[in-house]
N, C-alpha and C positions, 0 to 999 in steps of 0.2 A: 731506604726508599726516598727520591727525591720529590717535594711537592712545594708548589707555588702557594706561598701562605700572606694574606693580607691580615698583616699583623696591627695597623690601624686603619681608620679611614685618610683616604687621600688618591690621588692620580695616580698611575698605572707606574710611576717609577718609587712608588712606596713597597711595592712586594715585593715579597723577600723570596729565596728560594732555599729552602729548607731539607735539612735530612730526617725523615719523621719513621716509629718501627711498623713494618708491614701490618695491614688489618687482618683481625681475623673476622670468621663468619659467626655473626649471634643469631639464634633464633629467625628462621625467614630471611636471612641475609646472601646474597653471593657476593663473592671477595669476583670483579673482574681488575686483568691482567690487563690497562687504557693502552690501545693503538692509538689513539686519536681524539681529540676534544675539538667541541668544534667553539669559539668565539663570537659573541655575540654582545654589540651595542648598550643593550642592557647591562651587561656587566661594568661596562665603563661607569653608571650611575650605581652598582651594586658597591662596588670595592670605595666608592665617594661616600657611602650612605646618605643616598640621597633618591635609592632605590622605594616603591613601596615594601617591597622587603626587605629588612633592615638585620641581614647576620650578626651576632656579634664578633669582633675581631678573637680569637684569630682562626679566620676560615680560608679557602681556596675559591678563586675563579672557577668558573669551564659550569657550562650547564647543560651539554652536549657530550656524547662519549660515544665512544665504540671501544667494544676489545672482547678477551676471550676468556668465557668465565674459568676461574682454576680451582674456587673449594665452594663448595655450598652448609648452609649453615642446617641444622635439624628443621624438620618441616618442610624446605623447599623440593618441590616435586616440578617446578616452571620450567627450570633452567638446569644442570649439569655440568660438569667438568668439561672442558673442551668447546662448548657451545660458543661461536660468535653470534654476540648480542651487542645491542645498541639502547641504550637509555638516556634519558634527560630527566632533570630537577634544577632546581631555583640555581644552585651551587654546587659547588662541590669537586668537579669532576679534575682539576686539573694535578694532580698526583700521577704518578706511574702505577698505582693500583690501588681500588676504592672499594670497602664494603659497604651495597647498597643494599635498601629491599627488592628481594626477588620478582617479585610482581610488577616492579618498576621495568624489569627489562624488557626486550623483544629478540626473539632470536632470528636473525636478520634470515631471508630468503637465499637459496642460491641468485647468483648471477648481481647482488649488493653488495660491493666491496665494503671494508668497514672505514676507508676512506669517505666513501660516498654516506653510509649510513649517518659517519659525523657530522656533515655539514648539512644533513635534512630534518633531522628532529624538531628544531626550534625553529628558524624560518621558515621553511615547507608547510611544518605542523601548522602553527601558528595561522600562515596564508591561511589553509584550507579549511582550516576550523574557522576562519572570519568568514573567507566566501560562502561556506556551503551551512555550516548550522546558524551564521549571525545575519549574512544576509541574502541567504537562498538564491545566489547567484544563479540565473538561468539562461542557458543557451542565448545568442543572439540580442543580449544586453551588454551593454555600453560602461565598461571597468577603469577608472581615472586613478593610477595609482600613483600615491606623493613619495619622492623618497627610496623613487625605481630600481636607482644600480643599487641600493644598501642590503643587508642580507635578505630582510624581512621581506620590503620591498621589491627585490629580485623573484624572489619566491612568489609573490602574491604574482606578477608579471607573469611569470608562466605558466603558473599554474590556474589563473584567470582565461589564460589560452586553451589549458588545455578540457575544461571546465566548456569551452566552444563562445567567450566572452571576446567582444573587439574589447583591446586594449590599448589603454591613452597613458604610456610612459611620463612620470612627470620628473624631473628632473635637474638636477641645478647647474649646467654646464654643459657646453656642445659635445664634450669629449664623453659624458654619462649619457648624452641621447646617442650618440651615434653605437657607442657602446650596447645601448639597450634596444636597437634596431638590427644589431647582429644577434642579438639573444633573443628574437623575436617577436617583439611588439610593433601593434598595428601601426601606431601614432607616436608620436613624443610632443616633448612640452619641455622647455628649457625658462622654466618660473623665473630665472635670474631677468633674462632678455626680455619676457614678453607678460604680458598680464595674464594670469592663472584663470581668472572668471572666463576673459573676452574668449582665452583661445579653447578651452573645452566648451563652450558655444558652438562657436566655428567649428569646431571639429566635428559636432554631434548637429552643426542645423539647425541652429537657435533650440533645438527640444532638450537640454542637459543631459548630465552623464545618468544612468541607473547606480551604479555604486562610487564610492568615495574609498579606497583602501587608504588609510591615514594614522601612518606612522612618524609622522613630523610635527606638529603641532605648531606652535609659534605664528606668524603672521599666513599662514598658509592654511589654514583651517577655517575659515570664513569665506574667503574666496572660493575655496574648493565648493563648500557647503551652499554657495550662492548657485551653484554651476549645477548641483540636482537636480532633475526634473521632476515631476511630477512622480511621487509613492517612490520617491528614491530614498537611498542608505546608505548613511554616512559610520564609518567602521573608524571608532576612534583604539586606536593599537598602543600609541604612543607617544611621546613624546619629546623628541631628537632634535628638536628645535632649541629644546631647552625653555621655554615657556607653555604655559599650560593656559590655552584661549579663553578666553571669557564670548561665548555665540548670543547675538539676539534670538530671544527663541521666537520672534513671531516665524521667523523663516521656516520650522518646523511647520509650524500652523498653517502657512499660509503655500506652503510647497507640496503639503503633506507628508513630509516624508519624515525616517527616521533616523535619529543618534544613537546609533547602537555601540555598546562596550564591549571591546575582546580581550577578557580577561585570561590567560592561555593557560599558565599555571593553575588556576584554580577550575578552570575549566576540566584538566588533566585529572585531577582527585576529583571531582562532583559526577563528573560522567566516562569516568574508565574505557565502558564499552565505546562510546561514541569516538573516543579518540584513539581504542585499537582498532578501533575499522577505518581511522583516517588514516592513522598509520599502515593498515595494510595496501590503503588504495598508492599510496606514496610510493612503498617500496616498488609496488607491483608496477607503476610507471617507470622508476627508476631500474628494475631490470629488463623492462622494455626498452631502456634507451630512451625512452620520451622527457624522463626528469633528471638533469644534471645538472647538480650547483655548481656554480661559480667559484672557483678558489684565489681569494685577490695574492693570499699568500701562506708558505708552509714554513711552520718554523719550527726550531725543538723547545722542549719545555719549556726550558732555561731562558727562551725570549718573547714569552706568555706578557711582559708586560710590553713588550715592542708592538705584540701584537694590538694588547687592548689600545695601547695608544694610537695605531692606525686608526682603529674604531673611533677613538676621539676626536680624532684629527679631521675624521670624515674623510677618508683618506679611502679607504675600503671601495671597492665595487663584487657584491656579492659575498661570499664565506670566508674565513679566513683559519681550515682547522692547524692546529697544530700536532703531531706526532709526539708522540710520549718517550722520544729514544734521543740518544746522547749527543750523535751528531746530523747534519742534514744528511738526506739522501742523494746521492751523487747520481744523475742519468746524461749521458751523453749521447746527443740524437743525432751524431753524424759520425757512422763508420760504416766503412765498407767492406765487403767479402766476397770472393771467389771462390766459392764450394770444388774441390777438387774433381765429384765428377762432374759437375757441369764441365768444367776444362777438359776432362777426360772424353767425355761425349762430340766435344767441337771437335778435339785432334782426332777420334775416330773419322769425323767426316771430314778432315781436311783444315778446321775452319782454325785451326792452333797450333801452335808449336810449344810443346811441354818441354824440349831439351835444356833450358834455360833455369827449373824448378830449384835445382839447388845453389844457381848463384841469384835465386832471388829474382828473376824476372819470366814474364811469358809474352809469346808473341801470340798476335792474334790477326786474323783474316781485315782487313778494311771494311767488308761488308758488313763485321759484328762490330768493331770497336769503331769505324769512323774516322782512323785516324791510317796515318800513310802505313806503307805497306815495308815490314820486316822492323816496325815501330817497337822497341823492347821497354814493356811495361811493366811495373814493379811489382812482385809478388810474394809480400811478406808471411811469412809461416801464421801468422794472426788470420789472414784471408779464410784459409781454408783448415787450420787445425783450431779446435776451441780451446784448448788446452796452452797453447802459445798466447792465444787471446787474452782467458783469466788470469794469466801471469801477469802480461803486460796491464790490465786493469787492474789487478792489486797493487802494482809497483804505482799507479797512475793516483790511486785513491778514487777508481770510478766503481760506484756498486751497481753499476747497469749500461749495457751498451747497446743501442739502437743501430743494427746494421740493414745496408741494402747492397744491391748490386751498383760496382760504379760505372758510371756513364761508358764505357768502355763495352757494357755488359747488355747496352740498352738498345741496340741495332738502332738509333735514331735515324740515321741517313741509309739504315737499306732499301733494299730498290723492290725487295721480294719478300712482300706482306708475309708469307710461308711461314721466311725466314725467321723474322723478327716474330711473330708469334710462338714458334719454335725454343727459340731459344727461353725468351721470354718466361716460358711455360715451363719449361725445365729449371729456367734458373730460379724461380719462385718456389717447384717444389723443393730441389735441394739446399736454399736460402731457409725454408720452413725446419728443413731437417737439422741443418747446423745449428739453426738456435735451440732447437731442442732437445740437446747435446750440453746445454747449461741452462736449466730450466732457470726464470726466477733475474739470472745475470744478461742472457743474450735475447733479446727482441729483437722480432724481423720485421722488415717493411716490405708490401707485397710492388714488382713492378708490372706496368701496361705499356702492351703496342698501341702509347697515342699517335694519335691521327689516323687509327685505324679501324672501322666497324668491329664491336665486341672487346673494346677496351673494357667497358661497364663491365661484361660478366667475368674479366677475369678478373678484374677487383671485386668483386664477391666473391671468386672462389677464392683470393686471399685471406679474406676477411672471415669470410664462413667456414672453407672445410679447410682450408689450411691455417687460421688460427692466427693470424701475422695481427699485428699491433697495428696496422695504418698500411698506407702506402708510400710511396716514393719513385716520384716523378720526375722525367727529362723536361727541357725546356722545351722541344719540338718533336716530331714523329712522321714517318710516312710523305716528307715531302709538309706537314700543314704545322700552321701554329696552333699555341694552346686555345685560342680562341675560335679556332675553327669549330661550326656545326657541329661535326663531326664527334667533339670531344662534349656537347652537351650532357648526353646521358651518363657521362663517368661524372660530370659536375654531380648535378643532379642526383646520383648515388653517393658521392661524398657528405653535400649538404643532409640528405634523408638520413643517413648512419651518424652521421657528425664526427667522422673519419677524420684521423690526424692526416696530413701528406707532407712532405718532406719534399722541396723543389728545388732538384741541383742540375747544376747547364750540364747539358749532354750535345754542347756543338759550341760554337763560335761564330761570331757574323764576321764575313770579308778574311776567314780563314789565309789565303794565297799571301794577307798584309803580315801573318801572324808565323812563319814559318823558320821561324829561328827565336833564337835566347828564352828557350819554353817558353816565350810569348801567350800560348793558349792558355795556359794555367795560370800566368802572372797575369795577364791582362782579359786575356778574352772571353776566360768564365766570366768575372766581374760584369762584363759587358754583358754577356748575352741573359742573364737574370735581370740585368734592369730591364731592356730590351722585351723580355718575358712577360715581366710583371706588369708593363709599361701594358702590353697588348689584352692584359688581362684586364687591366683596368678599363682603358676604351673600347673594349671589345661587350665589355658589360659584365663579364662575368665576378667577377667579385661581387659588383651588387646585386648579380640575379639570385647568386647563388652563395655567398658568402662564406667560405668554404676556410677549413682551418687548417692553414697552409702555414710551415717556417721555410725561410728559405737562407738555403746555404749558404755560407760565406757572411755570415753578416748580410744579406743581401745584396751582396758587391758593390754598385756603383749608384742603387735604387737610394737609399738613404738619403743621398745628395742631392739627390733630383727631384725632391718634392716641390722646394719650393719653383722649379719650374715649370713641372707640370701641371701645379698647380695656376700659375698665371698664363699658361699657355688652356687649361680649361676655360678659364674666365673671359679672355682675349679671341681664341679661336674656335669659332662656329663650327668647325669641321671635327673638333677635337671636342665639343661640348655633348657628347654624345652619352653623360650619368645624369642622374640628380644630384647627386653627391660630390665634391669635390675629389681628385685623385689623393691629393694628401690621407684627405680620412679614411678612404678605402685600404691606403698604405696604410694607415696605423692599425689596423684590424690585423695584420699581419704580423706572423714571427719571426724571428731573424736569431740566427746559432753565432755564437762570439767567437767562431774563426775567420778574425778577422785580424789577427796578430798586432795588434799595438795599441796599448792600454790607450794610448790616447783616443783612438779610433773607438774602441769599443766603450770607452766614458760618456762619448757625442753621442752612441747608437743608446746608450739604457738613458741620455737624458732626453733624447727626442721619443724614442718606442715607451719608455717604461722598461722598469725592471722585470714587471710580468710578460713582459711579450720578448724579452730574451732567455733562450734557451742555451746552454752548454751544448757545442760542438764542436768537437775536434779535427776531422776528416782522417782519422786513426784508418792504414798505418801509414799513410803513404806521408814522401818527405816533407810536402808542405802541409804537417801534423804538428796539431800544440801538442807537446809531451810535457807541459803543466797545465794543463786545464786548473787546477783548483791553486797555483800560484799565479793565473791569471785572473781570473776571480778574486783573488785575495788583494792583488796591486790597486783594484778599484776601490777599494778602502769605502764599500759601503755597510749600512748596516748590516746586523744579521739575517732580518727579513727578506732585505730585498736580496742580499746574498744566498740566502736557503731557494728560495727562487727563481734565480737562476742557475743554481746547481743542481737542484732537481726538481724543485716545490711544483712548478708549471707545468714540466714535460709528464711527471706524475699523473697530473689533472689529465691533461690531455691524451697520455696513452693508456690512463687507470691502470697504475701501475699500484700496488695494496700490500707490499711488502715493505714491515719497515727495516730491511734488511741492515742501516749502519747501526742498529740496536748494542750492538757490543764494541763497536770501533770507535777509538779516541781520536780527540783533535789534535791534529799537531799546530799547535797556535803558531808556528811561525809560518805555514805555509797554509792554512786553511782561515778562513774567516770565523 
């Protein structure tokens, strides 16, 4: 059994990774089988000793866990064989399999992957045990939280929200406020730029905040504490500053208000009940959809210390669990398919020509596909057989493949609304059917006739009765742009779900320039996603509704264009039409790494980040990476940020809860 052992005190590249013999169950114990541990900050001062808890060496990190209980030990009646459960304690958890006390655990509800259960025990907890038993946070009061994007602080941010508290993000960087204005906070505060007292004034109307969530300490805990109003409460959590403040206490006195201590562990053993009923409200938000951490990044075991060192590094924005299995998870969010009867269906009405099936290509009507007439489009046995697919994914090293219909399939430029809902509607359900034909391996993406009334309900019926992971959208529809009116209510149900979408061009602009040397697919996709993303941006909609979009290709030609758009917001009155600058709006965005040339794609993970790049391949067609993970691998980054963009992110975002490469090795020369 493999387990991360801090065998002295010291930084995060002092643990060692060890082969230790399986637990068994004593007396009250469950032996759980770890999916997941989630990391946490405090560990970074656990493994220094320099923790108030002080283990003696040699112990494990991970104080978060999820996984499935497999023996129980005499006595325990909580918990059972087969039971996914979630627990937390001081230590411990980062092993592939830990005997705990049975009472410690929880057995997670439907609808709480044990992904998600990982990364909410200890920040979530923690928040809500501060807000609600330390300082009886109530509706319609005024929440200054220090130290917003970090797990705890993340946590406290939204679930201050959801608690019905205006919330004042505080934070140490424009990229962490803008960050925490997409994750929902009312206000931000970037403490580096501006004074912490002056601007939670300003913000609150000369009257101070009601609470203090204050997980930082160091020069930022006086000022905060200044900025109370009257009968406010200051929640001291932490200490991530790395000094521990010495307060005048006339300010108590003379504010009235209080310094209250959130002890979290010792809270957890003194009052049991109080913290399963926090824990139920949690989960109960989190299979509502209302609570979902943050994943800055997924790693395997084996780079537990990569991880803590992000923590140290302050490097983190929000959780960062790791998966208890050998290699990362592989998803690739850009493939495409052509479910056979849907093609069967067209040729009945005319709208195809099937004769072409065995040499690999199909024709199709102009009205469906867009493009000229007797146009022979590639039709790889992957399209429509899943069986061809899985092959070509094992040979590929991908354990999961995100497929939709391709732009071909999306009646963009038809003329006869019917039509395109027609199709549309068939090709969703038999898109639903083919993925579920490889449970586990094939995810579908649901599509819409945009620019068309009732786009919104058919992304619900994707979402709801046909089961689809997200959706996946054209860049145009019906004659209008993405920005069109028209397409509000599908925003709007995106933002409310927090729906992945996947945004690949389904047209070309100045098409008639573009009519030789495949010019549309070399050039004029590229174009038409900047072009896209471009209208989204001035159009408003990214910042009305901030929607979690990746878009294909790398983003084509968008990448490049920031810094002009951005001085074209600044410069031009007619284009000044956000609060927000376009760059930042663009970085909110995802972007898949088919974009063929390591160079290209080194520029794209050092401007987005490595969490906001997804593996895409555009499998099967010829302009197809058929090495996704030796592309990945030529970037020569760490393992972190490489578990991350191979699967870690697209995980998070389409809750994916399978740690399915559990028995698959690395082949070190072509894997990271």
């Amino acid at each position: 059994m493999k387990a991360v052992l801090c065998t002295e005190y010291g930084g995060p590249e002092t643990l060692e990774l060890a082969d230790l013999a399986p637990p068994e169950p004593g007396p009250g114990e469950a032996v759980v089988d770890v999916s997941y541990i989630g990391l946490n900050f405090h560990e970074t001062l656990l493994i220094a000793g320099r923790h108030v808890v002080r283990p003696r060496p040699p112990f494990s990190p991970g104080s978060e866990y999820a996984g499935t209980v497999t023996a129980v030990g005499p006595g325990v009646t909580r918990v059972k064989p087969g039971d996914r459960v979630a627990g937390n304690d001081e230590y411990g958890a980062a092993r592939e399999r830990i005997a705990v006390p049975a009472d410690r655990l929880t057995v997670l509800p439907p609808g709480v992957s044990e992904r998600t259960a990982a990364a909410l025990l200890v920040g979530s907890a923690t928040a809500l045990h501060a807000l609600r038993q330390r300082a009886a946070l109530a509706p319609g009061e005024t929440l200054a939280v220090l130290g917003a994007s970090g797990g705890t602080g993340l946590a406290a941010t939204e679930i201050g929200g959801l608690l019905g508290a205006r919330v004042i993000a505080c934070a140490s960087s424009p990229e962490r406020t803008a960050f925490l204005r997409a994750r929902g906070a009312d206000e931000t505060v970037d403490y580096t730029a501006r004074d912490l007292k002056t601007e939670l004034k300003r913000l609150t109307g000369g009257q101070g905040v009601d609470v203090v969530f204050d997980p930082v300490g160091g020069p930022y805990t006086e000022p905060a504490l200044r900025a109370l109003g009257w009968r406010g409460r200051h929640l001291v959590v932490g200490f991530a500053a790395g000094d521990i403040p010495r307060l005048p206490l006339n300010l108590p006195l003379v504010k009235g208000c209080a310094v209250l201590g959130v002890f979290f562990g010792e809270f957890t053993r003194r009052e049991p009940g109080a913290h399963a009923a926090n824990l139920e409200q949690i989960f109960q938000w989190a299979a509502d959809g209302r609570l979902e951490p943050h994943v800055h990044a997924e790693l395997p075991l084996d780079a537990c210390a990569e991880g803590l060192g992000i923590l140290a590094r302050r490097e983190a924005r929000g959780k960062g669990p790791a998966p208890a299995v050998t290699a990362p998870l592989v998803v690739d969010v850009h493939a495409h398919a052509m479910p056979m009867p849907l093609l069967r269906r067209l040729a009945a009405r005319g709208l195809a020509d099937l004769s072409g099936v065995s040499r690999g290509v199909v024709v199709l009507d102009p009205a469906v596909s867009g493009v000229g007439p007797d146009t022979p489009l590639p039709l790889d046995a992957a399209q429509y057989d899943p069986a061809s697919r899985l092959s070509a994914m094992d040979a590929a090293g991908v354990d999961v493949r995100v497929v939709s219909l391709p732009p071909f399939l999306l009646c963009s430029t038809a003329g006869d609304p019917r039509l395109a809902r027609d199709v549309i509607g068939h090709g969703n359900d038999e898109l639903a059917a083919y993925a579920a034909r490889a449970p586990g391996r094939l995810l579908a993406l649901g599509s819409v006739p945009l620019g068309l009334p009732g786009a919104a309900e058919e992304a619900r019926r994707c979402l709801d009765r046909l089961g689809m992971a997200g959706l996946a959208l054209g860049t145009r529809g019906a004659g209008r742009e993405l920005d069109d009116p028209v397409n509000d209510e599908l925003w709007a149900l995106l933002a409310e779900r927090r729906a992945f979408a996947f945004l690949h061009p389904s047209g070309v602009p100045d098409p008639h320039r573009q009519r030789d040397y495949w010019l549309p697919q070399l050039v004029g996709y590229p174009m038409e996603t900047a072009l896209a993303v471009a209208r989204l941006v001035f159009g408003g909609v990214l910042e009305r509704f901030a929607p979690r979009i990746c878009l294909a290709h790398g983003g084509g030609c968008l990448p490049s264009l920031r810094g002009r758009l951005d001085l074209g917001w600044s410069r031009k009155p007619v284009a000044r039409t956000t609060v927000l600058p376009p760059g930042e709006l663009i970085g909110r965005l995802y972007y898949d790494t088919a974009v063929f040339s390591a160079t290209a794609l080194r520029r794209l993970v050092a401007d987005v980040g490595a969490g906001h790049v997804l593996l895409g391949t555009d499998d099967p067609f010829e302009l197809a990476d058929r090495d996704p993970l030796g592309t990945v691998a030529a970037l020569a980054l760490g393992p972190g940020d490489a578990a991350a963009i191979l699967g870690g992110t697209a995980a998070a975002l389409l809750a994916i809860d399978t740690p399915i490469p559990g028995n698959r090795t690395l082949d070190k020369e072509t894997r990271p």
